[in-house]
C-alpha positions as semicolon CSV with decimal commas, in nm:
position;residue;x (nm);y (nm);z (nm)
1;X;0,000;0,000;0,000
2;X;0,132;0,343;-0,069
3;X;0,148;0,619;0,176
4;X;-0,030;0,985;0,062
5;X;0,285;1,118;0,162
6;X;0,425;0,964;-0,091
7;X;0,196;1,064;-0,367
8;X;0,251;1,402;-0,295
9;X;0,574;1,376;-0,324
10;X;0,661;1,230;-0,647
11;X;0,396;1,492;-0,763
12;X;0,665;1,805;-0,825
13;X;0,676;2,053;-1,091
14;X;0,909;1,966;-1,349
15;X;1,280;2,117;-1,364
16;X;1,372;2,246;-1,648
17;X;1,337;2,424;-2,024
18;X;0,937;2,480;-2,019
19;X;0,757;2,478;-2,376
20;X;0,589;2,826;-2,338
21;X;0,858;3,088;-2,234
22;X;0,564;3,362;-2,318
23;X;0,398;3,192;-1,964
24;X;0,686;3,385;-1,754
25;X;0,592;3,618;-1,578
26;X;0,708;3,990;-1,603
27;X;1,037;4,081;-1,445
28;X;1,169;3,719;-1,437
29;X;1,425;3,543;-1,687
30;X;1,265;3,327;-1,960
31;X;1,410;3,031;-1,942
32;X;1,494;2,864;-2,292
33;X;1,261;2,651;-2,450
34;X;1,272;2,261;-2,590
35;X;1,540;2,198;-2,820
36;X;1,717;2,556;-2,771
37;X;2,047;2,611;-2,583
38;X;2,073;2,685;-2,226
39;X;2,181;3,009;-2,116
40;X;2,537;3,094;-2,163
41;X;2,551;2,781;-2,423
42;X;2,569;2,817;-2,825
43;X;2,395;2,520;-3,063
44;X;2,714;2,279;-3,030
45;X;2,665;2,318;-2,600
46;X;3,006;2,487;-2,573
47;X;2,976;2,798;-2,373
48;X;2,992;3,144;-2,528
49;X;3,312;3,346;-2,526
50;X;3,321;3,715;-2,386
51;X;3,556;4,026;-2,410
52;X;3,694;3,884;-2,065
53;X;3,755;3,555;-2,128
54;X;4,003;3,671;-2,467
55;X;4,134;3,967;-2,254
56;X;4,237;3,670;-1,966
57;X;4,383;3,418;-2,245
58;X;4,583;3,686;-2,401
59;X;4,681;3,785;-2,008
60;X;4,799;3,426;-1,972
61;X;4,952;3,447;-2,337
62;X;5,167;3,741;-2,243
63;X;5,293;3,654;-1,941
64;X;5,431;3,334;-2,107
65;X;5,608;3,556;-2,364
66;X;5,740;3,798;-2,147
67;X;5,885;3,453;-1,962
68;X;6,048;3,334;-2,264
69;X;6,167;3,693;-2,369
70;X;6,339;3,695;-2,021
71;X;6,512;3,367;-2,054
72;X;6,627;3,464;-2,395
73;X;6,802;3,783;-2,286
74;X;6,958;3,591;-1,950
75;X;7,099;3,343;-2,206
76;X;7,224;3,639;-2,460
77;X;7,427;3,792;-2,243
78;X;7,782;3,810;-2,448
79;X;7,806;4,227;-2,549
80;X;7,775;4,252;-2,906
81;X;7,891;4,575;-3,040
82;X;7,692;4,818;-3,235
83;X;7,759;5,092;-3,504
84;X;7,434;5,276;-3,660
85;X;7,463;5,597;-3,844
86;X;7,750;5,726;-3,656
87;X;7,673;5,552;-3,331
88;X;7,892;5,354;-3,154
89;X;7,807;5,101;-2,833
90;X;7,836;4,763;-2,638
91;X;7,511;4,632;-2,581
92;X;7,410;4,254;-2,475
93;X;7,327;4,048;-2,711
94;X;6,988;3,965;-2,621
95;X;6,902;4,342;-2,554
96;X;6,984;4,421;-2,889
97;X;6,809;4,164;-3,052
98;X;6,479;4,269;-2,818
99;X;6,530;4,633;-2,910
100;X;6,543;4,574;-3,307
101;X;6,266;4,353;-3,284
102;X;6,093;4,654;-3,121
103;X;6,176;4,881;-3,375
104;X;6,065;4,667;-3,674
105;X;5,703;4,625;-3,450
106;X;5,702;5,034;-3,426
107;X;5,736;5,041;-3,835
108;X;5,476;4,800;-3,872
109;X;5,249;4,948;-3,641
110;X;5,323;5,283;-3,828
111;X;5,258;5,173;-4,164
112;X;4,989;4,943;-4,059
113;X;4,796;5,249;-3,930
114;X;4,823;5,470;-4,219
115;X;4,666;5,239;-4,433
116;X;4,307;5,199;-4,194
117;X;4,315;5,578;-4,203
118;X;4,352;5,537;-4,590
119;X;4,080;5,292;-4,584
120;X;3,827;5,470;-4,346
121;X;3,876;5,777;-4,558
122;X;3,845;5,628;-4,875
123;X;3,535;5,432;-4,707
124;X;3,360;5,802;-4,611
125;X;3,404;5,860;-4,938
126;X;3,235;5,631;-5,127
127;X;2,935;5,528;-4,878
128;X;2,642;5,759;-4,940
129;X;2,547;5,989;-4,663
130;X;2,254;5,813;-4,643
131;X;2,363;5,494;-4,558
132;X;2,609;5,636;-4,269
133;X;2,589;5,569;-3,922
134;X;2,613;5,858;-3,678
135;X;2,774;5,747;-3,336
């Protein structure tokens, strides 16, 4: 024989995606519906990346290169001597090679910036000024 107890028991509301999100009431989160992802999820159930979780991987990603950077100029120390457009010096090794690499990422940058304001202009100037968006 069963107990009432019992019966009322096993009789719970069910936990989980409900079929009628428009039955939530105001002010409360729907919650996702049958065959739809769960909060936070994409279709493929991985969960969705944010402007934190890149800036914390590229955190992680630069501390490891500033590591190796370090161990590469500890092992470069021998002086290497230097002579550029009238300059004369003893630098380490490893400094040297760190500072030209730093110089050829200034050029880059340099360059590389001159052409998006090429492109942005050249952009203004061929997108109607109806089709603009004002920020």
């Amino acid at each position: 024989m069963t107990d009432p107890a019992d019966k009322q028991m096993s009789h719970q509301p069910p936990v989980g995606p409900v079929d009628h999100p428009e039955a939530t009431p105001p002010g409360q989160p729907a919650v996702p519906t049958l065959g739809s992802p769960a909060a936070g999820f994409d279709a493929k159930g991985r969960v969705h990346r944010t402007r934190i979780s890149g800036a914390w991987v590229g955190l992680i990603t630069a501390a490891v290169f500033l590591i190796l950077l370090v161990v590469f100029i500890a092992q470069n120390t021998a002086k290497a001597s230097i002579h550029f457009l009238g300059f004369n010096g003893h630098l380490p090794l490893g400094l040297t090679i760190l500072i030209s690499a730093i110089i050829g990422l200034l050029i880059a940058a340099v360059l590389g910036s001159i052409r998006i304001m090429q492109l942005r202009r050249a952009l203004k100037r061929n997108t109607p000024p109806d089709q603009r968006v004002v920020r």
